[in-house]
C-alpha positions in Angstrom: 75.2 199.4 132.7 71.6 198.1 130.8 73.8 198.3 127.4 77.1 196.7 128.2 75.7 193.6 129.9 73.4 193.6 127.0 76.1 193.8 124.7 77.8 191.2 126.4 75.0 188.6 126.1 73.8 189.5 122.2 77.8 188.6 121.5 78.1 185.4 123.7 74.5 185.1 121.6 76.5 185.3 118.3 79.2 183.1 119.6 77.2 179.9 120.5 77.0 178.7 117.3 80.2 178.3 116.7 81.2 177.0 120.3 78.5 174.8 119.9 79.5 174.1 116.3 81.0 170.2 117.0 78.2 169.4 119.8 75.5 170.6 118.1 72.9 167.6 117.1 72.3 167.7 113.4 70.5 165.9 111.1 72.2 162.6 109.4 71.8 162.1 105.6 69.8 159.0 105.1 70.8 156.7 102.8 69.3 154.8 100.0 69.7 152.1 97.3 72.9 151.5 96.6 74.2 152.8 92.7 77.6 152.4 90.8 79.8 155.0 91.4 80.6 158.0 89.0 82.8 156.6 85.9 85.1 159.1 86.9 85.5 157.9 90.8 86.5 154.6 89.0 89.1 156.1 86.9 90.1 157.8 90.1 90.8 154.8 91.9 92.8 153.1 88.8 95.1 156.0 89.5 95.5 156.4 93.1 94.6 153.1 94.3 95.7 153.8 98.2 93.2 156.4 98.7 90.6 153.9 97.2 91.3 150.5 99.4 89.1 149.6 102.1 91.0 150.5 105.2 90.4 148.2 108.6 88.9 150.1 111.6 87.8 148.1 114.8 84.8 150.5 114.8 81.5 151.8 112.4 79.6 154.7 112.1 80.3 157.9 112.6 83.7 159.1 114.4 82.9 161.5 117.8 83.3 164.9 117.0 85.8 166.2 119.3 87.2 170.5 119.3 90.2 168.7 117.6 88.5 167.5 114.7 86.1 170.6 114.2 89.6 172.1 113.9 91.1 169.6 111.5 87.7 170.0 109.3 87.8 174.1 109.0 91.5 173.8 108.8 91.5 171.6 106.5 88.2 173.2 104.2 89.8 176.6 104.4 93.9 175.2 103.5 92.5 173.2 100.1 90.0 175.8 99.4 92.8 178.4 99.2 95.9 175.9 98.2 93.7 175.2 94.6 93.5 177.7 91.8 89.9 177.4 90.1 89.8 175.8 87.2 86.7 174.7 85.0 86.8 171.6 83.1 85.7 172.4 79.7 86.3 169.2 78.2 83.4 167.1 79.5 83.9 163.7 81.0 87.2 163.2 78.8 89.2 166.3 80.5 87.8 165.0 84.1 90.5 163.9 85.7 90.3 164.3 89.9 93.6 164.9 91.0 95.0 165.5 94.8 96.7 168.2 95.4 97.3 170.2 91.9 97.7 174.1 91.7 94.3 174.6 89.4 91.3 172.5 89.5 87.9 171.7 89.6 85.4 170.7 92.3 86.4 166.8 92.2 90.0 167.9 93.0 88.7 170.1 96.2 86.7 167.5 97.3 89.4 164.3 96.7 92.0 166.4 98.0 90.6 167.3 101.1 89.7 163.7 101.8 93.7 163.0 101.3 94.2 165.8 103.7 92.0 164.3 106.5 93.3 160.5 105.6 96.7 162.1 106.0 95.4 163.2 109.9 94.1 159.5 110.9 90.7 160.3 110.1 88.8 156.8 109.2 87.8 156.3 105.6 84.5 155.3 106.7 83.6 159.0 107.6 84.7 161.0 104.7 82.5 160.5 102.2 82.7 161.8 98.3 79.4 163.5 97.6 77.7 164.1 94.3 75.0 167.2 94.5 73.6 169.4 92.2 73.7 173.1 92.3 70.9 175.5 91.5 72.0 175.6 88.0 71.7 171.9 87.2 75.2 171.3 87.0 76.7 168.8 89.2 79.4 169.5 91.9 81.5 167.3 93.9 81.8 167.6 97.7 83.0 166.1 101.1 80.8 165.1 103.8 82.0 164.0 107.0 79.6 161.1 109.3 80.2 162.4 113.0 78.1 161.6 116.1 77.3 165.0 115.8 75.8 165.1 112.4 76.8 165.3 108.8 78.5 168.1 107.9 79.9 169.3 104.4 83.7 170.6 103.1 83.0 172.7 99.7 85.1 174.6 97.5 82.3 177.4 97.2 82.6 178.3 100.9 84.6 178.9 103.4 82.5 177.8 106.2 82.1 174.0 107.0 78.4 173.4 107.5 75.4 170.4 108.2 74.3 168.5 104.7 71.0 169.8 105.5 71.9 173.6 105.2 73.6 173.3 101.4 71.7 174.7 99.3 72.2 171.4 97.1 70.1 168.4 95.3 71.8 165.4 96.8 72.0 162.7 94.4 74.5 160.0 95.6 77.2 159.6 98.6 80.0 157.1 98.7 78.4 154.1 100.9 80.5 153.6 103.8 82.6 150.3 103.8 80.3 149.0 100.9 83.4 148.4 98.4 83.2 151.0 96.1 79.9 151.4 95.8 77.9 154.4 96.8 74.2 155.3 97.7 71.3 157.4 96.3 70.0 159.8 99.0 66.8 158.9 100.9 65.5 161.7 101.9 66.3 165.5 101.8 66.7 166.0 105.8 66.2 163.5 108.2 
């Protein structure tokens, strides 16, 4: 009797987490000076100028963090992430062109892509923020974060599992600032 209610409670134990997962209060990404935007972000907009234009909300700040939306966000990470063939850009900044939607891509196209996805639900712009980190290696890598009431959390091409901006194991260097025209942010601190 000792071992099935046991077993019962260590896998209610490993299911908290993610029942949790959307309620859970996690750390915010703070913020810093504000910095032009990657050239390529620019050239971006040039070409797809509606997923670039401020869009009008009668609200700020983070969007509440409902079941729905943790749905819409591990749909969503897991769709693009297997929708995309990977494909490195060996050409440098002249072969970067992010692109929504293609067979074969990059990182940028994940990330852009999955923005366009969430746009495309009636998520506000204001949330889904373009994300330049660094990997281990040095190189840089292009991901999503989402601003909920719940905390920041991050959609990545390199896993399958939607998690908090302060559990990637990434160098954050700059975020799209939130209704600040185009511009984005340097990151203020590494955890807040």
């Amino acid at each position: 009797m000792l071992i099935v209610i046991g077993g019962v409670q260590w896998a209610r134990a490993a299911l908290l987490p993610m029942a949790r997962g959307p309620q859970a209060n996690l750390a915010r990404i703070e913020l810093g000076r504000p910095v032009l935007p990657p050239l390529t972000y620019t050239m971006f907009c040039l070409r797809y100028e509606a997923e670039c234009r401020p869009r009008g909300s009668f609200r700020g700040g983070p969007i509440r963090l409902t079941e729905k939306r943790w749905t819409d966000l591990r749909e969503i990470n897991r769709t693009v992430n297997l929708a995309i063939e990977p494909a490195r850009n060996e050409h440098g900044l002249e072969g970067e062109a992010w692109t929504i939607n293609p067979a074969r891509g990059d990182c940028n196209d994940y990330a852009v892509s999955k923005r366009h996805e969430l746009l495309r639900r009636g998520w506000p712009s204001r949330v889904l923020l373009l994300s330049e980190v660094a990997i281990g290696s040095g190189e840089h890598h292009l991901v999503l974060l989402v601003r909920t009431s719940s905390g920041d959390f991050v959609l990545d091409n390199l896993t399958p599992q939607v998690k908090p901006w302060s559990r990637t194991p990434y160098r954050w260097l700059r975020v799209q600032s939130p209704g600040r025209g185009g511009l984005w942010a340097t990151v203020g601190r590494e955890g807040v």
